[in-house]
C-alpha positions in Angstrom: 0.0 0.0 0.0 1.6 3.7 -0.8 2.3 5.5 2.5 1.0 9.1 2.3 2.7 11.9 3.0 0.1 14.4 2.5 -3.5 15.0 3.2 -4.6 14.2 0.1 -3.9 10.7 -1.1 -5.2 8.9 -3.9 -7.0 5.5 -4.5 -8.5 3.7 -7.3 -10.3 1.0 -9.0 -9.9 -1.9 -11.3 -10.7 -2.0 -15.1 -10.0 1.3 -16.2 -10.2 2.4 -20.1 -6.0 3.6 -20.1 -5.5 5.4 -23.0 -2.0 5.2 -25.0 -1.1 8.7 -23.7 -1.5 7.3 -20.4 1.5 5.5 -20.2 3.6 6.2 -16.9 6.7 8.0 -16.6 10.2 6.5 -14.5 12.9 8.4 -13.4 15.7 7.4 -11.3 18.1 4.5 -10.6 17.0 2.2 -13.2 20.0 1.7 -15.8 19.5 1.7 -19.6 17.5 -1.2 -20.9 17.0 -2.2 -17.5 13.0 -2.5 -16.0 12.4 0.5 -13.8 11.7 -0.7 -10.1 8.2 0.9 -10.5 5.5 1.6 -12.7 2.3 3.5 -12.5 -1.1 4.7 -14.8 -3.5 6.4 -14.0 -6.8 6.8 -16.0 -11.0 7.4 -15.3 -13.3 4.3 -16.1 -15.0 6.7 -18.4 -14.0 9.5 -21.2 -17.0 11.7 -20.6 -19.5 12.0 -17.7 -22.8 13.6 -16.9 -22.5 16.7 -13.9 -23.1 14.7 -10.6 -21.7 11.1 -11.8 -20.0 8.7 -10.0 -17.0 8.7 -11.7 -14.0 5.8 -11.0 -10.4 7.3 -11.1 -7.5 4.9 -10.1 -3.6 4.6 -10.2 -2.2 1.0 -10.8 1.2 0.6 -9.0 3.6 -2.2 -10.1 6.8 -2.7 -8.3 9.7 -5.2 -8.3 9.7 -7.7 -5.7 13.4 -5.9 -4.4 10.9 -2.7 -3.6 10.4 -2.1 0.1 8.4 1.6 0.0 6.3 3.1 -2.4 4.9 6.8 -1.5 3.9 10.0 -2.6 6.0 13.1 -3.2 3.0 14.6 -4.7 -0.3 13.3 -4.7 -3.1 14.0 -7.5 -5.9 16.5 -6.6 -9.1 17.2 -8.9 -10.3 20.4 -9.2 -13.4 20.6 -10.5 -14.8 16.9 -9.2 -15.7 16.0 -5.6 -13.7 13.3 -4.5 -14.2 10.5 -2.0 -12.5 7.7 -1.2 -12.6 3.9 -1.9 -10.7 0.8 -1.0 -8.1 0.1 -2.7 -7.4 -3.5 -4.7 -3.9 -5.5 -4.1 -4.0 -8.2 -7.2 -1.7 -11.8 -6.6 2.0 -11.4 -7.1 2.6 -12.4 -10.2 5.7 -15.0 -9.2 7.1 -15.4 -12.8 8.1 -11.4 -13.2 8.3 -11.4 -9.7 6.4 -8.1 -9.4 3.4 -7.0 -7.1 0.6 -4.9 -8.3 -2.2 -3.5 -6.6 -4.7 0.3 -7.3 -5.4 3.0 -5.3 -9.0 4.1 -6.1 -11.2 7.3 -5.9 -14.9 8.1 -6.8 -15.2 11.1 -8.1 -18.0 13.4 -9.4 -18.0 16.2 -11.8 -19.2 19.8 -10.2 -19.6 21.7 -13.2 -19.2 21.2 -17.4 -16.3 21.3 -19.6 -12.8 19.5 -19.8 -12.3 18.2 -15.9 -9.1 16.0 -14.8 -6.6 15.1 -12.1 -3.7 17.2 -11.7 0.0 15.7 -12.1 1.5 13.2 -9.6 4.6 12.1 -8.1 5.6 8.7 -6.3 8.8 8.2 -4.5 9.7 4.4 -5.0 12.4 2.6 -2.8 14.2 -0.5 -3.3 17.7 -2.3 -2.3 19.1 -0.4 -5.6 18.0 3.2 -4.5 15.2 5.8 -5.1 13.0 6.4 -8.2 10.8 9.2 -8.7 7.4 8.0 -10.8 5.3 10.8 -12.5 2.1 10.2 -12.8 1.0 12.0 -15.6 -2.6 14.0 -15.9 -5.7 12.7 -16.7 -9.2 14.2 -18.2 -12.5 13.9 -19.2 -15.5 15.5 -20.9 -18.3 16.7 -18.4 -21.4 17.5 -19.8 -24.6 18.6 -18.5 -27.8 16.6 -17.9 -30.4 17.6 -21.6 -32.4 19.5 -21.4 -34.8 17.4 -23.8 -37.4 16.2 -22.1 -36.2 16.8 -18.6 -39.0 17.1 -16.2 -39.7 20.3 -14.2 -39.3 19.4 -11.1 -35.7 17.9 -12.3 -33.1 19.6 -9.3 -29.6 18.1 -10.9 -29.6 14.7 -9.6 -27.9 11.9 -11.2 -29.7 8.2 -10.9 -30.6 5.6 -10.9 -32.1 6.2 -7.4 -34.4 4.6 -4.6 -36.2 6.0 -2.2 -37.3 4.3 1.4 -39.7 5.8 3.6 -40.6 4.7 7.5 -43.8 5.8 8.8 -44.0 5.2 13.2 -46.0 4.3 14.8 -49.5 3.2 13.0 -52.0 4.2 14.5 -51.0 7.2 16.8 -52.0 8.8 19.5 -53.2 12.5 19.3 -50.6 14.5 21.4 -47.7 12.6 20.6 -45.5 12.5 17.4 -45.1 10.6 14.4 -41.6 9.9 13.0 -41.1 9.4 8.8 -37.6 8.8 8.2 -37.3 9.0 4.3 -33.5 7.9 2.6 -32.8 8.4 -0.9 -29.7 5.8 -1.9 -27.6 5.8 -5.2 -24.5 6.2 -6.8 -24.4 9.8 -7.7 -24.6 13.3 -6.2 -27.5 12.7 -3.7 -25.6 15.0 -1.2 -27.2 17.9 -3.6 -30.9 16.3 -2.9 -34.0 18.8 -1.7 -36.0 18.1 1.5 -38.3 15.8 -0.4 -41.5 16.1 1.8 -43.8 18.4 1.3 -46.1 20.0 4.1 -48.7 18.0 6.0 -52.4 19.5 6.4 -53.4 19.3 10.0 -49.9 18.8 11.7 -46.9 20.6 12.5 -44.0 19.1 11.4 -40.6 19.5 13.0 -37.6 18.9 10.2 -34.1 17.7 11.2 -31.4 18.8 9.5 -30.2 15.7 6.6 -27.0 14.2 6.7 -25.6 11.8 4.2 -23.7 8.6 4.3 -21.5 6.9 2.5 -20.7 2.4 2.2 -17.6 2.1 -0.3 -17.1 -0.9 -1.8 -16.4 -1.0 -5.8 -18.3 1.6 -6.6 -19.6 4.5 -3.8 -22.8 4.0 -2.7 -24.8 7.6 -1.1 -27.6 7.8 1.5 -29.3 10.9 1.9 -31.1 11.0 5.1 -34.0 12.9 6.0 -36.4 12.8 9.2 -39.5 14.8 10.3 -41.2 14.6 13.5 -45.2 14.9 12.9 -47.4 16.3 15.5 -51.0 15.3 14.2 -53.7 18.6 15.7 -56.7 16.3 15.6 -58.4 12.5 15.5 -59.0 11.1 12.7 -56.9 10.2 9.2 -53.4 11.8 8.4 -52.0 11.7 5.3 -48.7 11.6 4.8 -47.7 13.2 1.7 -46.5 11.4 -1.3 -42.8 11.4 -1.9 -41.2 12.0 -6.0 -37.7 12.6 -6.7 -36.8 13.5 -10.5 -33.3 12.0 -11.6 -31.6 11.4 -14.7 -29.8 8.0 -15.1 -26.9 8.7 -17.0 -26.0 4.8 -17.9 -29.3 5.0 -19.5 -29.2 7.9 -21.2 -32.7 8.9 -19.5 -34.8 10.8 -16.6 -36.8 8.7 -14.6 -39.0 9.7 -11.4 -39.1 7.5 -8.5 -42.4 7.8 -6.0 -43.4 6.9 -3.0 -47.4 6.7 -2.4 -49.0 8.8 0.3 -50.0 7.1 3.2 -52.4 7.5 6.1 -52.0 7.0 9.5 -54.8 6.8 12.0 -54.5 9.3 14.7 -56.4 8.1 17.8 -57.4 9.5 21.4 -55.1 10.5 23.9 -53.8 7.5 25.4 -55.3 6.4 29.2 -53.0 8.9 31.4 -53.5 6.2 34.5 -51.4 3.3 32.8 -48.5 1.9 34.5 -45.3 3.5 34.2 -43.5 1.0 32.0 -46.2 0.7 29.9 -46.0 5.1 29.6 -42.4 4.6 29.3 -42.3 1.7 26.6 -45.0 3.7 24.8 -43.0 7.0 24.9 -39.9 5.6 23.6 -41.9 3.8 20.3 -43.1 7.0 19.6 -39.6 8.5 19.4 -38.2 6.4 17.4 -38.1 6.1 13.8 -37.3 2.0 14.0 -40.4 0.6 15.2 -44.1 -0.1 14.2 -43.4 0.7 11.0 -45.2 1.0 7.2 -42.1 1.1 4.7 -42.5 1.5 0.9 -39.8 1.4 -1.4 -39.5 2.1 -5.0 -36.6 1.7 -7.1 -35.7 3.6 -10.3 -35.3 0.4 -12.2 -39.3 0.3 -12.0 -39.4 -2.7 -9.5 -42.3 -3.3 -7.5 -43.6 -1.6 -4.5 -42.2 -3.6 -1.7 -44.4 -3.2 1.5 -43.2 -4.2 5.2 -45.1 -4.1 8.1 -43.5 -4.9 11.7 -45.5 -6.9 13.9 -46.3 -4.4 17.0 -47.8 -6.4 19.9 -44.5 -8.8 20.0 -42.9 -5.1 19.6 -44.7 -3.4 22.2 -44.0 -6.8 24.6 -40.0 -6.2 23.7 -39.9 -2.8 24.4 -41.6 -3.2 27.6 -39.9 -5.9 28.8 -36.5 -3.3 28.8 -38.5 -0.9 30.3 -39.2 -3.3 33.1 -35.7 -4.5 32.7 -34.6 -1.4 34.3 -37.2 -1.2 36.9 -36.1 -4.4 38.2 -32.7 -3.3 38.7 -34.1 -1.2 41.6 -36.1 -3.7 43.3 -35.6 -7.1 42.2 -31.9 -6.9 41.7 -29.5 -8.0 39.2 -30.4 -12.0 38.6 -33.5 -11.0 37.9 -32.9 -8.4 35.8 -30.5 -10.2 33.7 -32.9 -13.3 33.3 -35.8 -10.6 32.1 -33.4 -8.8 29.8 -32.5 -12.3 28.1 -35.7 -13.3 27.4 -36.8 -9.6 25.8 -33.8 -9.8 23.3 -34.7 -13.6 22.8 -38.7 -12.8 21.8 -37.3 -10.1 19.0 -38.5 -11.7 15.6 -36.6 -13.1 12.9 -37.2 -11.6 9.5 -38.6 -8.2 8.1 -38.7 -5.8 10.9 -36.0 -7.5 12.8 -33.3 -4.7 12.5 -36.0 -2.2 13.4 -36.9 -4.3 16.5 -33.1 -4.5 17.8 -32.4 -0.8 17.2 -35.6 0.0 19.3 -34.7 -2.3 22.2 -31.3 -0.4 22.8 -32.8 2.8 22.0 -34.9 2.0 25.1 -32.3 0.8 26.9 -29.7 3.9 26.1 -32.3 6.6 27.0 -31.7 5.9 30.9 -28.6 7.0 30.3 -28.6 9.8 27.4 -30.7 12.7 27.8 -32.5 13.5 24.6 -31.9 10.4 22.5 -34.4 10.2 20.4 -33.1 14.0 19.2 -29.7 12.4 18.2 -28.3 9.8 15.7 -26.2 7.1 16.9 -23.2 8.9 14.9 -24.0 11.9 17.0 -23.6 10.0 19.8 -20.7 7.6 19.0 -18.9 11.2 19.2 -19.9 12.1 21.9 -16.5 11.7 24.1 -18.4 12.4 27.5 -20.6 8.8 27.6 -19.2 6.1 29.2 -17.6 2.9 27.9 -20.4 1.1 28.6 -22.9 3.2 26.4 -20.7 3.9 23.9 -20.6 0.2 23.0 -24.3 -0.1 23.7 -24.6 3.0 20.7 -22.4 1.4 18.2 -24.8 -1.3 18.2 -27.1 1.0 18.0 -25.3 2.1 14.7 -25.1 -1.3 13.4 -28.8 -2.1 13.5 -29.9 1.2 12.0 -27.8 0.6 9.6 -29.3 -2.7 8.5 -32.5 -1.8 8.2 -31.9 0.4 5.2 -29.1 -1.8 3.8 -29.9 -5.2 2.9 -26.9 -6.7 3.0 -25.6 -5.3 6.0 -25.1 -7.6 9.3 -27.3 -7.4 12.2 -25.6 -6.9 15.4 -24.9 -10.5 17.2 -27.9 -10.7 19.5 -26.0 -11.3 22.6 -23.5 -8.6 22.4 -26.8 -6.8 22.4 -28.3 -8.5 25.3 -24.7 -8.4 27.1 -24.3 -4.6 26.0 -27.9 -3.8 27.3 -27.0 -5.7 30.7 -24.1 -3.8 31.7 -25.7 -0.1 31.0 
């Protein structure tokens, strides 16, 4: 792997289209006719792009097995292109030429049209023989602006394909408390850019948090955009939440495409019996502040997939949840056996299957609040940086993390069910 020596190193990807001009420059020890110790190229996996684009840049490195160091003396920067990392790729030594190769990798996205490219780069390469300096020469690329042919008009400069997810919680609701919709938008391109895509709610005030995107690198850079409203309904009776429509084009396709999320209603009930037991009160004020339980999800993709529709199952919820609250209540007056045994069988009776995710992140959202004041105001990055919690919390939150992750991510791991149940036993 190149050691940096600056705050900007580069990365890369394999496959790259490496035009003839690209081929790298050596300098240094290497004697006439003799194989320089290194090697590099450096191209984009594409010759033009649309504004927004995930675009791959990389740099493929070979050096001769004698090479101990490889690092920059001047890294590549991109004006004109955001740039965000991604991990890079070591390939098998190739044993016959007894040289090692491997890529540094970096998405990139154009910010604006016209002729866009890396700047000119320098790598330092050691070996038993002495130093060579490697120039990496420039690259560029066409950008181009989305058409303007048949664009729709509520088109804001996003680049697709894209999906949309939305979490309605909890169905039905009581009047007097809130309703959290948590809506992410996920893709490959410049979602970062993406409007608040809700708009206002008759008969409710709605209370917007500020969005935050995320990022999961793998070969490509895939972009979460996240978004989360708290609803306060004003009366009984239905409430619609409004439908969601984001406008995109899909570059790969050479297209735009909308992607929409049906509005949906919610039930808003009576004010809840103010006479029931405190756990019960307790268990029924964290559901409603949180955006991971009870829920009503619809997602669309922008391939045109179907509607997928997942409903949680809320009376094993609403048991779960209660039995942390009374978890906690136990450690008062029953003591810690006890408390244990009744905190093992609540993490035991969360489901399996759709919802499960959402049903782990609200048991230690429960269980975290004794300890955090105003949780269900903060994300668990918020409060993974939070250097004031304790040890003991902090591991409970990455949990936390994990779990909300998986719910919008497929093919992300659920946290191990008894780190959570071990986690939630030593808060």
């Amino acid at each position: 792997m190149v050691k940096h020596r600056n705050s900007i190193p580069t990365r890369m990807r394999s496959g790259f289209l490496v035009a003839p001009s690209l081929a790298a420059l050596a300098c240094g020890v290497a004697g006439a006719g003799e194989p320089a110790p290194c090697t590099a190229t450096a191209s984009f996996d594409v010759t033009h792009a649309i504004v927004g684009q995930q675009v791959g840049y990389g740099v493929h490195i070979e050096r001769r097995e004698e090479v101990v160091s490889v690092e920059w003396v001047e890294p590549p920067t991109f004006p004109g292109f955001r740039a965000e990392w991604l991990p890079d790729i070591t390939e098998p030594a190739d044993s016959s030429a007894r040289k090692h190769h491997y890529e540094e990798r970096r998405a990139l996205f154009p910010e604006h049209a016209g002729t866009l490219g890396s700047t000119r780069a320098q790598l330092r390469c050691r070996s038993s023989e002495g130093v060579s300096l490697i120039v990496v020469p420039r690259v560029t690329l066409r950008a181009l602006p989305p058409p303007t042919r048949d664009r729709p008009g509520d088109f804001a400069g996003l680049v697709g394909p894209v999906a949309v997810e939305r979490i309605v919680t909890p169905q039905p609701a009581s009047l007097g408390e809130s309703i959290r919709v948590a809506v992410m938008l996920r893709g490959e391109g410049n979602l970062w850019i993406a409007d608040d895509p809700m708009g206002p709610i008759a008969a409710a005030d709605v209370f917007r948090r500020r969005p935050h995107t995320s990022f999961d690198t793998g070969s490509r850079l895939t972009v979460n955009r996240h978004f989360v409203y708290d609803v306060v309904p004003l009366h009984t009776g239905e409430l619609e939440i409004p439908a969601i429509q984001v406008a995109y084009f899909d570059a790969t396709q050479g297209r735009f495409g909308t992607v929409r999320v049906e509005a949906v209603s919610v039930a808003v009930e009576p004010a809840a019996d103010a006479t029931a037991s405190d756990a019960t009160s307790h268990a029924a004020d964290a559901t409603f502040e949180s955006e991971t339980f009870g829920t009503q999800t619809t997602t669309t993709n922008a391939r045109d997939a179907p509607v997928r529709s997942r409903v949680n199952r809320p009376v094993i919820a609403v048991a779960v949840i209660a039995g942390i609250a009374v978890a906690f209540v136990l450690r008062r007056r029953l003591g810690e056996h006890r408390r244990i045994a009744t905190i093992e069988s609540t993490v035991a009776a969360i489901p399996d299957g759709t919802g499960e995710a959402a049903a782990i992140a609200q048991v230690l959202r429960v269980a975290i609040s004794a300890h955090v004041e105003g949780l269900a105001a903060q994300t668990a990055e918020e409060l993974a940086a939070d250097p004031s919690l304790p040890e003991r919390v902090t591991a409970a939150v990455r949990l936390l993390a994990e779990a909300e992750h998986a719910r919008f991510d497929p093919a992300a791991a659920l946290p191990d069910r008894d780190a959570v149940r071990d986690a939630i036993a030593r808060l």
